[in-house]
N, C-alpha and C positions, 0 to 999 in steps of 0.2 A: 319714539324709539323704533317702532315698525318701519319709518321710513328711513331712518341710519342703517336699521339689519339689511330691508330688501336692498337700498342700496349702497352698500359698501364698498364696491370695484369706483363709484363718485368719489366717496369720501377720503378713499387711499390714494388717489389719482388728485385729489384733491393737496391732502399731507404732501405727497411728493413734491406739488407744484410746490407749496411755500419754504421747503427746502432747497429749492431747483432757487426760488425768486430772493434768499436771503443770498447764498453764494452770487446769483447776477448782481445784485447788489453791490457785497462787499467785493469780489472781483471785476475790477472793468475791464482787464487785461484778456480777460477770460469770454468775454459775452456776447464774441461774435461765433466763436465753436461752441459755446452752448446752443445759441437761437438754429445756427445750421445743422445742428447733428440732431437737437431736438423736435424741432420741427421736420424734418428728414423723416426721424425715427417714429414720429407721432403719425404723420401717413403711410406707414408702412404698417405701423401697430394695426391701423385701421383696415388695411389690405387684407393683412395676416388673421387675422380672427375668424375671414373664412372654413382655416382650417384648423384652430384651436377649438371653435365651436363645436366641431362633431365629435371627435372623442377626448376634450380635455375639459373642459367647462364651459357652461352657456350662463350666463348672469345676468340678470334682469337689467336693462340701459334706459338711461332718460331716450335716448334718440337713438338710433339705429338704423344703418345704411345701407340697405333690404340684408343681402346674405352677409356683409361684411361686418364690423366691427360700429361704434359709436363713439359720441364724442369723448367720453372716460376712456377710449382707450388713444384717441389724441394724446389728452393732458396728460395721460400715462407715460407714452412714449415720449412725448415733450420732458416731461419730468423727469423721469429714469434715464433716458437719452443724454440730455444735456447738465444732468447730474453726473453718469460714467464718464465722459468724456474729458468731465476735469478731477473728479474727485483723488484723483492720485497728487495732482498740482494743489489741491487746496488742501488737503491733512499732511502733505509734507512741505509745504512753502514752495512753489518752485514757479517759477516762468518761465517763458519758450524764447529758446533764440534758434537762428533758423541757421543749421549747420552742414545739414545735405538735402540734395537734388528731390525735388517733389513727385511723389510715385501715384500720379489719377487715379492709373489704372486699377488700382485696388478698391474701388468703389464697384464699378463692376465688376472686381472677382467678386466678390463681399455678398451682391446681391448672385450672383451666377450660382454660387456655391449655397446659398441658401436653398435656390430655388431646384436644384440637381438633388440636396440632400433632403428634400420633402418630397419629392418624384420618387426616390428611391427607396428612403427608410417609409414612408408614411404611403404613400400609393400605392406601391409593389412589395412592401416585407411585411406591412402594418401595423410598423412601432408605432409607439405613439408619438404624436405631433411634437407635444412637447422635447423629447428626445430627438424628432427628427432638425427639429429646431437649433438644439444647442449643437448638435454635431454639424450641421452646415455655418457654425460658429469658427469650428476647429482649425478647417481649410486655412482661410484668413488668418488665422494666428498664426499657425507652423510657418506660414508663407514671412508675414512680417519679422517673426523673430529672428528664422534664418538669414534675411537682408538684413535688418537693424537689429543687431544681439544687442545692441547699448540702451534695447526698450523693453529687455526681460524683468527687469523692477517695477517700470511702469505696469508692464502687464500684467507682472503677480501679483502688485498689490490694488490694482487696478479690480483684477479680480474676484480679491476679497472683500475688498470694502463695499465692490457693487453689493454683492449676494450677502452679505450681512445686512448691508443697510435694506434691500428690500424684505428679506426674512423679518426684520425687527420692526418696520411699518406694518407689515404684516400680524406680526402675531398682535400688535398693539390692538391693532383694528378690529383682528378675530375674538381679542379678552369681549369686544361688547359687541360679538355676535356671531355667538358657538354652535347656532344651526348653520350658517351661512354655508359651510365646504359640506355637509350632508343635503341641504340644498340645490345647488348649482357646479358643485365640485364631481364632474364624472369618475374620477377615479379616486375616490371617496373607499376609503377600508381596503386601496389594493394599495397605498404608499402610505411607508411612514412617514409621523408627523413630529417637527420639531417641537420637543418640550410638548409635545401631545395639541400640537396648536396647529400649525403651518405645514405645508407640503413640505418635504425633502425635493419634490421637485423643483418646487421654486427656488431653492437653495443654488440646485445645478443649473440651471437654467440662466438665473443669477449672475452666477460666477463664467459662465461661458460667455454669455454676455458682455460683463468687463472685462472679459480678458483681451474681449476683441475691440469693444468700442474707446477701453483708456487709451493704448497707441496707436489706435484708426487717426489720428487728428492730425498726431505728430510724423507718421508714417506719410500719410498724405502729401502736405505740408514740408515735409524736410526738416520741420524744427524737433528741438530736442529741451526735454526738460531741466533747467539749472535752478539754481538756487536763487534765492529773491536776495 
């Protein structure tokens, strides 16, 4: 039991994978923008934990890559990456056909805008990371929806289905191990918690997230999501 509590950020990075590996699965249509945006996202999780670690949480790692992140935050970002990226195609049946011109260059807004909005909010105002995170989310969305308004579905439910399904891995995880967030959780007692379980952070964070990575693919790409 000790070793499920201390490590928990495994086991949930763990869950995620096998929901990330049931949809690879049962989509095949689907499981080259999983592997890319997952894989993608799982070295950047890795990058990023730099700055999560100093004022949002530090959490015990099997492995750790000196100042950076470890391998659970990999299969995290594997996970939750190339879960958002389709989860809107897989709860409403839809597959891509490819109907305008492919826009690269949102890949580096995407990273530019993150890395301006942690200069800014988190080095120079001293929000917290977390926040400074989901708002360099925001950039990238206003930008895509304004060109493609025909991905504001994708994106809203993109959204929520991201930040539900990690809140609800989450709180599962936290029923069998309620020291864990007074532990390794820095902002422990300053944010409320869902059903007295799970950050509200994560919630937003979440949800910032899919809003950007559901039509990150299609935006891309040029294609657009139809009906199977």
């Amino acid at each position: 039991m000790w070793l499920f509590s201390e490590y928990l950020y495994l086991w949930g990075s763990v869950a995620g994978f096998f929901i990330f590996l049931f949809i690879f699965i049962k989509r095949k249509d689907l499981r080259n923008r999983m592997l890319t945006a997952g894989i993608a996202i799982g070295i950047i999780g890795i990058l990023s934990e730099s700055v999560f670690f100093q004022d949002y949480w530090n959490p015990p790692l099997i492995f750790r890559f000196g100042k950076f992140g470890g391998i659970e935050d990999f299969l995290f970002g594997l996970a939750f990456g190339g879960i958002g990226v389709v989860i809107y195609d897989v709860i409403f049946h839809k597959k891509l056909r490819r109907s305008f011109h492919p826009q690269t260059w949102i890949i580096p807004t995407v990273i530019l805008s993150e890395l301006i909005s942690v200069y800014i909010f988190f080095h120079l105002l001293e929000v917290n990371s977390i926040y400074a995170s989901a708002i360099g989310f925001m950039f990238p969305v206003i930008t895509i929806l304004l060109i493609r308004n025909d991905l504001i579905f994708e994106t809203f439910f993109s959204a929520i289905l991201a930040g539900l399904l990690l809140v609800f891995v989450e709180i599962f995880m936290l029923l069998f191990a309620p020291t864990y967030l007074e532990k390794y959780f820095l902002l422990h007692g300053q944010v409320l918690l869902i059903f007295g379980i799970a950050p509200l952070t994560e919630l937003i964070w979440g949800i910032c997230f899919g809003a950007l990575v559901g039509p990150l693919y299609d935006f891309k790409q040029g294609t657009r999501p139809i009906h199977l």
